[in-house]
HTML snippet that shows the backbone in 3Dmol.js (N, CA, C, O; Angstrom):
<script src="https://3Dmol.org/build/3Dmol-min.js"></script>
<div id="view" style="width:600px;height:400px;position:relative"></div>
<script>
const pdb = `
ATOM      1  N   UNK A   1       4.752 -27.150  19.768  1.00  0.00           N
ATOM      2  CA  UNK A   1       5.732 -26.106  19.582  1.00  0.00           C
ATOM      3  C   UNK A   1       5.505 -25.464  18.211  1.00  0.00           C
ATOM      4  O   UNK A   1       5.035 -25.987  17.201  1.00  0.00           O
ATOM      5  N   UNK A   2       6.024 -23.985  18.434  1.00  0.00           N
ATOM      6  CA  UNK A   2       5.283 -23.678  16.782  1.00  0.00           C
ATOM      7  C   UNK A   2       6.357 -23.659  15.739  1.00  0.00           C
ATOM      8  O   UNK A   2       7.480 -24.054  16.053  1.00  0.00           O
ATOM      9  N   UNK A   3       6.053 -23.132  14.234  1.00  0.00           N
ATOM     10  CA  UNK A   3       7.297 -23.234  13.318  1.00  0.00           C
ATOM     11  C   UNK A   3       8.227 -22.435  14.070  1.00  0.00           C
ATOM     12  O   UNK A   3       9.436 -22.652  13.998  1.00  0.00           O
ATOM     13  N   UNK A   4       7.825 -21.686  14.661  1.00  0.00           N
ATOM     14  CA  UNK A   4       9.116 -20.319  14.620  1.00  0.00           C
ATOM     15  C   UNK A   4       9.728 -20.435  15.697  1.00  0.00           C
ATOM     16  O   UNK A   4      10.721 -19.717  15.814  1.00  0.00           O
ATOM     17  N   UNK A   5       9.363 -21.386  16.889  1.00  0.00           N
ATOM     18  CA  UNK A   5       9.995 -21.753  18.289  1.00  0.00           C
ATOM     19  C   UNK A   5      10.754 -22.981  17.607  1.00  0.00           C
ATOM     20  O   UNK A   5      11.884 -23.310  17.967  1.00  0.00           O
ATOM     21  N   UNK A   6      10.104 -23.585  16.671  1.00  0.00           N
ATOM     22  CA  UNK A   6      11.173 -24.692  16.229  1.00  0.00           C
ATOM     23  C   UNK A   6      12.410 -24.285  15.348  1.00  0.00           C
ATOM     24  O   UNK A   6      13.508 -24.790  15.585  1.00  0.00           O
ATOM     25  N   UNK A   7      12.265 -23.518  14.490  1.00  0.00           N
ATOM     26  CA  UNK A   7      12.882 -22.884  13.595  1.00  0.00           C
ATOM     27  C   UNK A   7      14.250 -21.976  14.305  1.00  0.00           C
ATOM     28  O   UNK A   7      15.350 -21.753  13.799  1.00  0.00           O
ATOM     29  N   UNK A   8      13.812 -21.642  15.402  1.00  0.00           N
ATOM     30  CA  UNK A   8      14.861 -20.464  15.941  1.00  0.00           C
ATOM     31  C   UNK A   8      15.759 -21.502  16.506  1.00  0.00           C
ATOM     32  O   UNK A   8      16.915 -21.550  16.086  1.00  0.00           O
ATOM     33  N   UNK A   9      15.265 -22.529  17.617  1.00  0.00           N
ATOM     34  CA  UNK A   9      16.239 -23.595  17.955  1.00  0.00           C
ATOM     35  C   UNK A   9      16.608 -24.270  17.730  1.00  0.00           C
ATOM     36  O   UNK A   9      17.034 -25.134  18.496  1.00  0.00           O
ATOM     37  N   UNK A  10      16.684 -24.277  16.046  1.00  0.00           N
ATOM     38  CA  UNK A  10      17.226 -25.555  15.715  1.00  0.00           C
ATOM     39  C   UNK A  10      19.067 -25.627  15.563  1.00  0.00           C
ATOM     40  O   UNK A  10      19.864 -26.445  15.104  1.00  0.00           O
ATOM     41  N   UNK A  11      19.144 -24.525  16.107  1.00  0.00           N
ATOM     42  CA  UNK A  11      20.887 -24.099  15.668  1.00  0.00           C
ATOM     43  C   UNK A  11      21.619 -25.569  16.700  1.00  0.00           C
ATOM     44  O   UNK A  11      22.590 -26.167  16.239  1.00  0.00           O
ATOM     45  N   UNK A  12      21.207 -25.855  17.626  1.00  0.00           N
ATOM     46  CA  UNK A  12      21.495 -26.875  18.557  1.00  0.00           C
ATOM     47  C   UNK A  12      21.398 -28.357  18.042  1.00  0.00           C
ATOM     48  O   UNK A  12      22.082 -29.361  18.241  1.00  0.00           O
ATOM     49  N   UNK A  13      20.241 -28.083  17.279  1.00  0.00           N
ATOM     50  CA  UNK A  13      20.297 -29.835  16.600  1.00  0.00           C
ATOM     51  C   UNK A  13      20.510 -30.084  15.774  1.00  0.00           C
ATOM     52  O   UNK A  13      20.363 -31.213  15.305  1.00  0.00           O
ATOM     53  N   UNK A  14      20.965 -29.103  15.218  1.00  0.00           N
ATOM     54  CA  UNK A  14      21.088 -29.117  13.068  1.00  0.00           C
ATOM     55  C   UNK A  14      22.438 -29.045  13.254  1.00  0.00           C
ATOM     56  O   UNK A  14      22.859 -28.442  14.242  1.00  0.00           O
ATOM     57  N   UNK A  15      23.388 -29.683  12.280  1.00  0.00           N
ATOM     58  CA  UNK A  15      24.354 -29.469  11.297  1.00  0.00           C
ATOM     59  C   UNK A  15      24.659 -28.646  10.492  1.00  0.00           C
ATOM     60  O   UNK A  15      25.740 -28.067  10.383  1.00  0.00           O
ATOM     61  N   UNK A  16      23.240 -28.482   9.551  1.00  0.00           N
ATOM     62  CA  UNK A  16      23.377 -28.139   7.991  1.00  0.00           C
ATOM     63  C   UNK A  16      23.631 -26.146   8.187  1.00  0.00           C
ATOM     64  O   UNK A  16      22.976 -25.370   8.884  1.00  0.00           O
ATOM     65  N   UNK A  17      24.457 -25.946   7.548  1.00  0.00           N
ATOM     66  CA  UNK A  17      25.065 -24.863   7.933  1.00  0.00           C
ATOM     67  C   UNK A  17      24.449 -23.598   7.154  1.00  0.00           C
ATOM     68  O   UNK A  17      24.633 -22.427   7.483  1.00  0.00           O
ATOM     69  N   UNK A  18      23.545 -24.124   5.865  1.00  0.00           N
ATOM     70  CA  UNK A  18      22.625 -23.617   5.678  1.00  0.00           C
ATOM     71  C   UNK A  18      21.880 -22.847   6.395  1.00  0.00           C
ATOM     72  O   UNK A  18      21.709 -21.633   6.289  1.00  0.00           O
ATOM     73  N   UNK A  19      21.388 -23.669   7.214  1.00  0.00           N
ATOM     74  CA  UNK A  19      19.901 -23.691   8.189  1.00  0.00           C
ATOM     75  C   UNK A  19      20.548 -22.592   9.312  1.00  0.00           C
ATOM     76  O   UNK A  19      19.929 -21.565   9.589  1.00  0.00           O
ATOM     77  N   UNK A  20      21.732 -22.886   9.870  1.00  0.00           N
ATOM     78  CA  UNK A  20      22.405 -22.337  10.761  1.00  0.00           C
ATOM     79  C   UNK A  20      22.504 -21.000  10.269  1.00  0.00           C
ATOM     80  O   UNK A  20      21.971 -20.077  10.883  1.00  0.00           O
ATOM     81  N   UNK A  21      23.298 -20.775   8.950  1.00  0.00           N
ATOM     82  CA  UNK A  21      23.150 -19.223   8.673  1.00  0.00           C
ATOM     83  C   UNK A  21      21.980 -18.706   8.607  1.00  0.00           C
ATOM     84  O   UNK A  21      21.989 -17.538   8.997  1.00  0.00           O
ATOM     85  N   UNK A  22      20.701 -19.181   8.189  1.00  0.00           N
ATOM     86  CA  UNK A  22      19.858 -18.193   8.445  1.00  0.00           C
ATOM     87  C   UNK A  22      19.269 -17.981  10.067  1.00  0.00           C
ATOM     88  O   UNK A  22      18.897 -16.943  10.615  1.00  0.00           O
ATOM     89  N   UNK A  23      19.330 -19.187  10.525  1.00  0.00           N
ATOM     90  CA  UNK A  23      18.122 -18.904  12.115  1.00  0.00           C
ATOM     91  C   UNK A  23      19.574 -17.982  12.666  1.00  0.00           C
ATOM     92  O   UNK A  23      19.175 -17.194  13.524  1.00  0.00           O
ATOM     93  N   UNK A  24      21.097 -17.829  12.455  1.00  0.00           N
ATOM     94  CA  UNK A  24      21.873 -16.684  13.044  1.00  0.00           C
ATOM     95  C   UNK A  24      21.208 -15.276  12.396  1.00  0.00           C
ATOM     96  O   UNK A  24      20.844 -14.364  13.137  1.00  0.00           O
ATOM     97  N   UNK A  25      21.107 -15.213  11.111  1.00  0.00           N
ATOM     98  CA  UNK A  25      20.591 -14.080  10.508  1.00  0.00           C
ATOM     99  C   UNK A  25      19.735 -13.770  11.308  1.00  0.00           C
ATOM    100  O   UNK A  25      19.847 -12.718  11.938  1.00  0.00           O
ATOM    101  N   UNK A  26      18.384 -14.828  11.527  1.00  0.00           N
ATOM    102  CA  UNK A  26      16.833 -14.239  11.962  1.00  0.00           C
ATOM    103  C   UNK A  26      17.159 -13.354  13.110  1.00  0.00           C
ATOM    104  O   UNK A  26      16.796 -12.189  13.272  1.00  0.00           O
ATOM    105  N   UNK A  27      18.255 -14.443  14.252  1.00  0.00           N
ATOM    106  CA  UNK A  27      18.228 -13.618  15.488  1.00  0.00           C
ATOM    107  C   UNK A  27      18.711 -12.156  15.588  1.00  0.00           C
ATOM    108  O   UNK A  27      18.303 -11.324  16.398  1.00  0.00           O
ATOM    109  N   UNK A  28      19.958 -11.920  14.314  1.00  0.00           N
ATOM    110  CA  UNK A  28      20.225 -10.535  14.163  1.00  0.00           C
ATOM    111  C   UNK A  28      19.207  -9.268  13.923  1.00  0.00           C
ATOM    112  O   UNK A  28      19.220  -8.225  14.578  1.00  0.00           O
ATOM    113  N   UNK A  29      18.265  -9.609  12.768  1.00  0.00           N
ATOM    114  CA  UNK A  29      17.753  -9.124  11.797  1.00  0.00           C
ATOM    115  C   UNK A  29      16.198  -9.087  11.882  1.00  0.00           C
ATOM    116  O   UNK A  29      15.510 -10.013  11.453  1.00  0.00           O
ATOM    117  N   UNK A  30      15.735  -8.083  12.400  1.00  0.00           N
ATOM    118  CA  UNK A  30      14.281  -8.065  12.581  1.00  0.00           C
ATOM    119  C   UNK A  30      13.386  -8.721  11.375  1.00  0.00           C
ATOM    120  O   UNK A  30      12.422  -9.477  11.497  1.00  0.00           O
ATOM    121  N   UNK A  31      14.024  -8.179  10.091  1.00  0.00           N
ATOM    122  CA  UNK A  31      13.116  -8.865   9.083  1.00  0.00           C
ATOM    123  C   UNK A  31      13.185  -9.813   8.205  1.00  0.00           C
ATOM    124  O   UNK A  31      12.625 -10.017   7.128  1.00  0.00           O
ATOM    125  N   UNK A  32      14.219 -10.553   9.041  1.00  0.00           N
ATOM    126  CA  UNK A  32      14.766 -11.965   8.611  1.00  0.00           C
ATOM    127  C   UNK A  32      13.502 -12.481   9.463  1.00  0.00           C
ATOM    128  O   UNK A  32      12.656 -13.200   8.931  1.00  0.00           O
ATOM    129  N   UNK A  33      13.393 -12.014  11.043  1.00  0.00           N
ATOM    130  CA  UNK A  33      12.619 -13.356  11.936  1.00  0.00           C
ATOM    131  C   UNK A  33      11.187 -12.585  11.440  1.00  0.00           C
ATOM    132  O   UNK A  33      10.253 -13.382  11.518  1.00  0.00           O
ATOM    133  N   UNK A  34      10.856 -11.534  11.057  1.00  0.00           N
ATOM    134  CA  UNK A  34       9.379 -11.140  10.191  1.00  0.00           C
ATOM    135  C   UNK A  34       8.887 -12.547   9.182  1.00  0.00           C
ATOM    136  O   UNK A  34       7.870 -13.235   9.269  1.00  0.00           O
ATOM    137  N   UNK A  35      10.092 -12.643   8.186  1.00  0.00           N
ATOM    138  CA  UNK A  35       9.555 -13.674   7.423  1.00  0.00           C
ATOM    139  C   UNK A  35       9.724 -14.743   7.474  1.00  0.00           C
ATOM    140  O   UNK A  35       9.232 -15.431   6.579  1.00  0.00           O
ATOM    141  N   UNK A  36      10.535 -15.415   8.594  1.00  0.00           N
ATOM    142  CA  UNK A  36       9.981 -16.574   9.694  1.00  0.00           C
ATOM    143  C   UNK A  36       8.976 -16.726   9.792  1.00  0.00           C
ATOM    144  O   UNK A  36       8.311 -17.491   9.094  1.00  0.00           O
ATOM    145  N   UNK A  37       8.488 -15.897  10.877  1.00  0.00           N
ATOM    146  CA  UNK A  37       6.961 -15.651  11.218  1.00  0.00           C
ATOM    147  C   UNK A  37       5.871 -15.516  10.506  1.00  0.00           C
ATOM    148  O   UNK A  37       4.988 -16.243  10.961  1.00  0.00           O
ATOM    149  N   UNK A  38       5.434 -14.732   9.321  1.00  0.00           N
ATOM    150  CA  UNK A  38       5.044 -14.803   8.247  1.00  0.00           C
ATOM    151  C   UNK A  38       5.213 -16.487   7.203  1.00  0.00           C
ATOM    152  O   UNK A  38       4.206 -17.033   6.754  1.00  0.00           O
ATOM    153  N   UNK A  39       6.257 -16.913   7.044  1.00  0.00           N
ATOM    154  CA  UNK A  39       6.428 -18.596   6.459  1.00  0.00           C
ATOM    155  C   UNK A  39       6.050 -19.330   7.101  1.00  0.00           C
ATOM    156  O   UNK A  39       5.744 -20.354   6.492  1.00  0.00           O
ATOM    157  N   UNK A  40       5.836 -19.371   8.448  1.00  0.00           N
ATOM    158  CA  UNK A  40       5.285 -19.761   9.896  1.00  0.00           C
ATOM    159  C   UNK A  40       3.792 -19.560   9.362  1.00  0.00           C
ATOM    160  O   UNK A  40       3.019 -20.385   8.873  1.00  0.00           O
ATOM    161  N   UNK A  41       3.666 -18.435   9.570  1.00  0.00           N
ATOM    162  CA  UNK A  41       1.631 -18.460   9.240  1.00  0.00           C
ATOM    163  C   UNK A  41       1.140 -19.426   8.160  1.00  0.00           C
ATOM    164  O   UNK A  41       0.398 -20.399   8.291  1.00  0.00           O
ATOM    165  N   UNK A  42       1.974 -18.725   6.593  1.00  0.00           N
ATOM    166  CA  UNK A  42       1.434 -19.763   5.712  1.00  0.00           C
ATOM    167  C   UNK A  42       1.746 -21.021   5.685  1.00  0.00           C
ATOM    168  O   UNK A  42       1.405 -21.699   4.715  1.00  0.00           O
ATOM    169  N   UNK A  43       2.539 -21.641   6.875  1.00  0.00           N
ATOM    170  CA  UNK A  43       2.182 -23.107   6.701  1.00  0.00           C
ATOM    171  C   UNK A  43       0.978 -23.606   7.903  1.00  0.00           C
ATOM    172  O   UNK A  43       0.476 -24.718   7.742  1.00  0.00           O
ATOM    173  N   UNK A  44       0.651 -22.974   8.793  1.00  0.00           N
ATOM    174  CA  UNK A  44      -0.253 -23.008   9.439  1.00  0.00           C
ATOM    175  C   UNK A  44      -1.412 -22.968   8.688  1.00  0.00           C
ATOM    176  O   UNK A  44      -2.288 -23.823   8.825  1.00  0.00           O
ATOM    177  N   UNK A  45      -1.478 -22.244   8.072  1.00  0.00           N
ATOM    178  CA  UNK A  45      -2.510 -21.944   7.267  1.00  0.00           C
ATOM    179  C   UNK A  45      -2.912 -23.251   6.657  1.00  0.00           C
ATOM    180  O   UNK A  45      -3.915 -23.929   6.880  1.00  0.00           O
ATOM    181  N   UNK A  46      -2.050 -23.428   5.951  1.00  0.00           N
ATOM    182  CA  UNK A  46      -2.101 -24.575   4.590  1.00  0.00           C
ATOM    183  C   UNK A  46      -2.521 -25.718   5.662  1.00  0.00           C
ATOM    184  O   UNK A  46      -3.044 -26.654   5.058  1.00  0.00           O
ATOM    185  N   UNK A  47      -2.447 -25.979   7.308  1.00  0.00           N
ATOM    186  CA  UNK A  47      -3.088 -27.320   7.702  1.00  0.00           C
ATOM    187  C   UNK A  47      -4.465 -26.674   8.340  1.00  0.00           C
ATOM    188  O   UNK A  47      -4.992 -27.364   9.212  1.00  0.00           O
ATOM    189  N   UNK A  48      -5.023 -25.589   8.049  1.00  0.00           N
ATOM    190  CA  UNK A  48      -6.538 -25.359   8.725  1.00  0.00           C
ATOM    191  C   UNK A  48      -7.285 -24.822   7.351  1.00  0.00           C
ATOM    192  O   UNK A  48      -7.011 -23.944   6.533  1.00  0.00           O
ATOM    193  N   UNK A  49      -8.368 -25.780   7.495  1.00  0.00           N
ATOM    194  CA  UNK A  49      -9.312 -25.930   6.438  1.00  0.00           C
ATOM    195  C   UNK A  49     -10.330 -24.590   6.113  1.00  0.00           C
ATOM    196  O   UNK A  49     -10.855 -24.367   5.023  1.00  0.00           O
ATOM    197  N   UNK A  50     -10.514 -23.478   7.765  1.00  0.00           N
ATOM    198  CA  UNK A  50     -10.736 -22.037   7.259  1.00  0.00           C
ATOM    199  C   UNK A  50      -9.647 -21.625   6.567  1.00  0.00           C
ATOM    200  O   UNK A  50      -9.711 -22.321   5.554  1.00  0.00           O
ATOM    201  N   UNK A  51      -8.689 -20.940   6.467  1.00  0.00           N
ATOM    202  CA  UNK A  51      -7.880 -20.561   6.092  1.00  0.00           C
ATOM    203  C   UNK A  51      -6.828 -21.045   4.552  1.00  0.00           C
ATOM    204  O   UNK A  51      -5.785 -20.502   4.188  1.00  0.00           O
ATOM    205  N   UNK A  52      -7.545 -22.208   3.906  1.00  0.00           N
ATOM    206  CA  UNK A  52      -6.680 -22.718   2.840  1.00  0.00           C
ATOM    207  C   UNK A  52      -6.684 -21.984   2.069  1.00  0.00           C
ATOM    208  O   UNK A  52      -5.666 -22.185   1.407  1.00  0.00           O
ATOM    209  N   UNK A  53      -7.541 -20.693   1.442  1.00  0.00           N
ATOM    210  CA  UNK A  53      -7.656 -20.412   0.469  1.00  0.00           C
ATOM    211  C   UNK A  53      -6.151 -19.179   0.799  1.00  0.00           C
ATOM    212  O   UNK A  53      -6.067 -18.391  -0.143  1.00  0.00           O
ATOM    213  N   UNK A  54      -5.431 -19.014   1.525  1.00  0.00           N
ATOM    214  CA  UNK A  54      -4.344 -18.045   1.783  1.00  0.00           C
ATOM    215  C   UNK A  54      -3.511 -18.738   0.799  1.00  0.00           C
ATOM    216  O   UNK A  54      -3.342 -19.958   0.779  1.00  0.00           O
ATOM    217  N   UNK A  55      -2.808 -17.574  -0.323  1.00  0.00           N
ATOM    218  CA  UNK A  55      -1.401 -18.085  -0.968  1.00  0.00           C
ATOM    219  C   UNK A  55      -0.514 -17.213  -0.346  1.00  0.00           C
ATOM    220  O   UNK A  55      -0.805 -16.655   0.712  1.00  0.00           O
ATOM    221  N   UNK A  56       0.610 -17.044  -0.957  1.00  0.00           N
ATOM    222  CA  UNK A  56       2.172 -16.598  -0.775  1.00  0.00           C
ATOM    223  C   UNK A  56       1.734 -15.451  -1.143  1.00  0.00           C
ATOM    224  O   UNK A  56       2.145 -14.666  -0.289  1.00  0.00           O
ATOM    225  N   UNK A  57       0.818 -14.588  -2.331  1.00  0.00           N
ATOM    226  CA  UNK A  57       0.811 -13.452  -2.899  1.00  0.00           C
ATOM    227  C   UNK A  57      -0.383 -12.426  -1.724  1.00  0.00           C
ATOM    228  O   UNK A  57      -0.386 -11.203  -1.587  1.00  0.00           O
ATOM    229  N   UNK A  58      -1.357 -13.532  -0.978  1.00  0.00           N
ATOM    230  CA  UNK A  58      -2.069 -12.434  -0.126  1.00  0.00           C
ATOM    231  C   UNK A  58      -0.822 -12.219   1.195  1.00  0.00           C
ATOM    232  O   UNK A  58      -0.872 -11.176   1.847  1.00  0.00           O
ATOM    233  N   UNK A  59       0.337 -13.344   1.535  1.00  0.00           N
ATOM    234  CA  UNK A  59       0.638 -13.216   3.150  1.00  0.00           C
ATOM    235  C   UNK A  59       1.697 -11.779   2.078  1.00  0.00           C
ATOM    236  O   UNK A  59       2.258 -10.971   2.819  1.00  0.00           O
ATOM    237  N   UNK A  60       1.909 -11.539   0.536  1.00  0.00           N
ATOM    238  CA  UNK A  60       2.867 -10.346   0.154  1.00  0.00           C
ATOM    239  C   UNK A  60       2.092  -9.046   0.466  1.00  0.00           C
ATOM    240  O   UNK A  60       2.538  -8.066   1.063  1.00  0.00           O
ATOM    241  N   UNK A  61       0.658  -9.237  -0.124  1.00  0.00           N
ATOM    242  CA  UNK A  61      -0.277  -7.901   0.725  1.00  0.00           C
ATOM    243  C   UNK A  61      -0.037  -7.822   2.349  1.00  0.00           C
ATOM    244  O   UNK A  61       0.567  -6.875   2.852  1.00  0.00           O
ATOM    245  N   UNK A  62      -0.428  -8.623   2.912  1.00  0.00           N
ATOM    246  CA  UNK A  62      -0.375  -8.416   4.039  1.00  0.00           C
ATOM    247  C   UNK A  62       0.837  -8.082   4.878  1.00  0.00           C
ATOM    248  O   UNK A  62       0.734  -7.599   6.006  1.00  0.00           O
ATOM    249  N   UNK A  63       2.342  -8.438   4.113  1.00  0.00           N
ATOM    250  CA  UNK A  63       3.606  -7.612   4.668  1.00  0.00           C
ATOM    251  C   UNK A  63       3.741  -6.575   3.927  1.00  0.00           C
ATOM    252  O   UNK A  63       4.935  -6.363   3.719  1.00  0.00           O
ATOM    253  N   UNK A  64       2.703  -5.436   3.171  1.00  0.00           N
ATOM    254  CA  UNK A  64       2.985  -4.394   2.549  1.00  0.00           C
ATOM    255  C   UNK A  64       4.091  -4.419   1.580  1.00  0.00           C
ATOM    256  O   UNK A  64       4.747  -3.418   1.295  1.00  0.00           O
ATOM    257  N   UNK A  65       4.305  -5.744   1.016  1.00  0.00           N
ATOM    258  CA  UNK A  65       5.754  -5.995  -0.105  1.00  0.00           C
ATOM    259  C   UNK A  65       6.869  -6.025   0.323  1.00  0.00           C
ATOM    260  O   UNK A  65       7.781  -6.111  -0.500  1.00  0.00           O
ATOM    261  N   UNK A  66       7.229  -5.957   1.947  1.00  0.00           N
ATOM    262  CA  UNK A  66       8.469  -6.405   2.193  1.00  0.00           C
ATOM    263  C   UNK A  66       8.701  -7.439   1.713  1.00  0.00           C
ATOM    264  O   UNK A  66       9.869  -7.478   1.327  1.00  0.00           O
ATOM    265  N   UNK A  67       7.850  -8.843   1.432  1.00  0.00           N
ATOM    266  CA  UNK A  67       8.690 -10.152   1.281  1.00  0.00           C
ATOM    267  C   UNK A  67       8.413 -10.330  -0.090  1.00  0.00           C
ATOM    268  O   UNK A  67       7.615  -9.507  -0.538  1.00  0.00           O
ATOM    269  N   UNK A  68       8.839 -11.163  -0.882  1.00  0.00           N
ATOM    270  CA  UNK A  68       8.298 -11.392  -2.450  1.00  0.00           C
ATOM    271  C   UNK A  68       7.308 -12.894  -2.152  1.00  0.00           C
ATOM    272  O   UNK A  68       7.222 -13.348  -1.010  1.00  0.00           O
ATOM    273  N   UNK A  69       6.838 -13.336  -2.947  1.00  0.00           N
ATOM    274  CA  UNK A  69       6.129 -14.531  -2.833  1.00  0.00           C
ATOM    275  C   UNK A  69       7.410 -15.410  -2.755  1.00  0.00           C
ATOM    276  O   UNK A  69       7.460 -15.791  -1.586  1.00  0.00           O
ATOM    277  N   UNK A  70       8.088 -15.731  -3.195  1.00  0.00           N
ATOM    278  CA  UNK A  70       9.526 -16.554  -3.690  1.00  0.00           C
ATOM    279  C   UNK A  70      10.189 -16.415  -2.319  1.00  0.00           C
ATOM    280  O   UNK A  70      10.750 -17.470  -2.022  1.00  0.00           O
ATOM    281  N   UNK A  71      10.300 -15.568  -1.481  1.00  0.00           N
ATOM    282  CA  UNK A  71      11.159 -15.196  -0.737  1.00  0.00           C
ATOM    283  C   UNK A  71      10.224 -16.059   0.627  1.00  0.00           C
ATOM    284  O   UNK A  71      10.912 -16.811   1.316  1.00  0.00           O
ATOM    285  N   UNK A  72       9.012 -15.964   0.914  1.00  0.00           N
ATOM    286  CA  UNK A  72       7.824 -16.642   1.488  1.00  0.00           C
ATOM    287  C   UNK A  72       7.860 -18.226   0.991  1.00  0.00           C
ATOM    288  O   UNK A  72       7.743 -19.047   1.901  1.00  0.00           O
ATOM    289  N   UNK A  73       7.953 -18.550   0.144  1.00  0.00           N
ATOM    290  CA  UNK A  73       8.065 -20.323  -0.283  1.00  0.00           C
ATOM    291  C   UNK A  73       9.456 -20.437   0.210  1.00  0.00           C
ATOM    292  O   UNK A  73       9.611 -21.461   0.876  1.00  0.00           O
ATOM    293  N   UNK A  74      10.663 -19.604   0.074  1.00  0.00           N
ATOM    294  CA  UNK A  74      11.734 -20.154   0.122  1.00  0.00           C
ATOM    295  C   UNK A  74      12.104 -20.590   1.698  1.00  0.00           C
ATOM    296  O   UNK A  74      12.518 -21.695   2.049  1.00  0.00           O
ATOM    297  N   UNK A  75      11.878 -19.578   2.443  1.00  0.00           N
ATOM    298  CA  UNK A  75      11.716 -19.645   3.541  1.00  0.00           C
ATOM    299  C   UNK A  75      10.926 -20.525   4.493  1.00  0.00           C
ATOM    300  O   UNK A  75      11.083 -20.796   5.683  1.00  0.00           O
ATOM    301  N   UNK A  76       9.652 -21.031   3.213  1.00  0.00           N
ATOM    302  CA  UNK A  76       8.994 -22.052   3.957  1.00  0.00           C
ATOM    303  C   UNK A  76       9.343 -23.560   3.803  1.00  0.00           C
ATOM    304  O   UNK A  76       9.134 -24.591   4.441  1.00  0.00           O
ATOM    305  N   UNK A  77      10.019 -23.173   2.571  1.00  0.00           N
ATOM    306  CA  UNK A  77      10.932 -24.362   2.476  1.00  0.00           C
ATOM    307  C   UNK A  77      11.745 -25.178   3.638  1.00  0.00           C
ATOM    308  O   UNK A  77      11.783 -26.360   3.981  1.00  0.00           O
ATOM    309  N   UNK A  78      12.564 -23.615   4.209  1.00  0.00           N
ATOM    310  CA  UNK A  78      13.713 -23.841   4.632  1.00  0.00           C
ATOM    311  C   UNK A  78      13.167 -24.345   6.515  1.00  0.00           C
ATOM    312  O   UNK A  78      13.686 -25.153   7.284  1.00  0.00           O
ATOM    313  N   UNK A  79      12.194 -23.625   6.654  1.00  0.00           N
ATOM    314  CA  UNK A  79      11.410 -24.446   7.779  1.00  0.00           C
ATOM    315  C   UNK A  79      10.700 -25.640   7.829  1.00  0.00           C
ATOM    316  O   UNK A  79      10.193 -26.052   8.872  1.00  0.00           O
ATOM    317  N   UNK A  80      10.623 -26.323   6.578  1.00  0.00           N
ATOM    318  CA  UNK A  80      10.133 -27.543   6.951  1.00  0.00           C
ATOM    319  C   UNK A  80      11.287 -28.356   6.910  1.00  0.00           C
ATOM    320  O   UNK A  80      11.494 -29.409   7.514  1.00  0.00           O
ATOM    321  N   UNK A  81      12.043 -27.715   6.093  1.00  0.00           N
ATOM    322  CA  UNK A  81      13.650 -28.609   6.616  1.00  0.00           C
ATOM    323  C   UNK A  81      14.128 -28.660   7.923  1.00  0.00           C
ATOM    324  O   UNK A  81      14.786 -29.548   8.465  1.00  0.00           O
ATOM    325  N   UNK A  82      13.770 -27.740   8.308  1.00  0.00           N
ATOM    326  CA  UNK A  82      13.916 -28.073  10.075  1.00  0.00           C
ATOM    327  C   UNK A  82      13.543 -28.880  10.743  1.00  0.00           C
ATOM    328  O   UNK A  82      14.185 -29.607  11.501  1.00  0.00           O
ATOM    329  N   UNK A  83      11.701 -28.814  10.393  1.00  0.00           N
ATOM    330  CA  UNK A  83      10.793 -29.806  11.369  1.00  0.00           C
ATOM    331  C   UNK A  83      11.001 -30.836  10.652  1.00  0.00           C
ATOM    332  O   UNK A  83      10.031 -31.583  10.779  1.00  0.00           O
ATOM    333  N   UNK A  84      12.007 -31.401   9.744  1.00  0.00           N
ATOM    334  CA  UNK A  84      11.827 -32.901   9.335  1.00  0.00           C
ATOM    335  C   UNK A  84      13.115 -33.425   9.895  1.00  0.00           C
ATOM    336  O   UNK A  84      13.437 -34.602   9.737  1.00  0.00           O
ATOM    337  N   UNK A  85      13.887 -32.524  10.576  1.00  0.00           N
ATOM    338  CA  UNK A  85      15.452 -32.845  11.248  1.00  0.00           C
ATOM    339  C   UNK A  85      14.774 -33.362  12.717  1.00  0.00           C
ATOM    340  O   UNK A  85      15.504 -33.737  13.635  1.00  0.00           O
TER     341      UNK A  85
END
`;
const viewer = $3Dmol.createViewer("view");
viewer.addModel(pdb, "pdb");
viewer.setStyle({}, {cartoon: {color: "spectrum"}});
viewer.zoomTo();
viewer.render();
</script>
């Protein structure tokens, strides 16, 4: 299952109300679930050995500066708090 299929359903198994306000946000908010998806890549990334050399500042090129780097860690944060629930 991927981050972002895990991430969206976790409103069902989680508590933390945290977590809950944002995966409600994502489903509202096109570019809430953008940088899901995007925090999603760079942790994919970070487990395939082509791809390690990707940081937070190329996946900011590659969303044309919608997200900040900070905003990309935070978020990836907040998805591995998921997959460890």
């Amino acid at each position: 299952m991927s981050y972002v299929d895990r991430f969206m359903s976790s409103t069902s198994n989680n508590n933390n109300n945290k977590i809950h306000a944002k995966v409600a946000e994502a489903k509202r908010d096109a570019t809430i679930y953008q940088l899901v998806a995007i925090a999603s890549l760079f942790l994919a990334a970070k487990q395939s050995d082509k791809l390690s050399t990707i940081d937070a500042n190329v996946l900011v090129c590659v969303s044309h500066g919608s997200y900040s780097a900070r905003e990309i860690i935070d978020m990836e944060s907040t998805i591995l708090e998921v997959s460890s629930n």
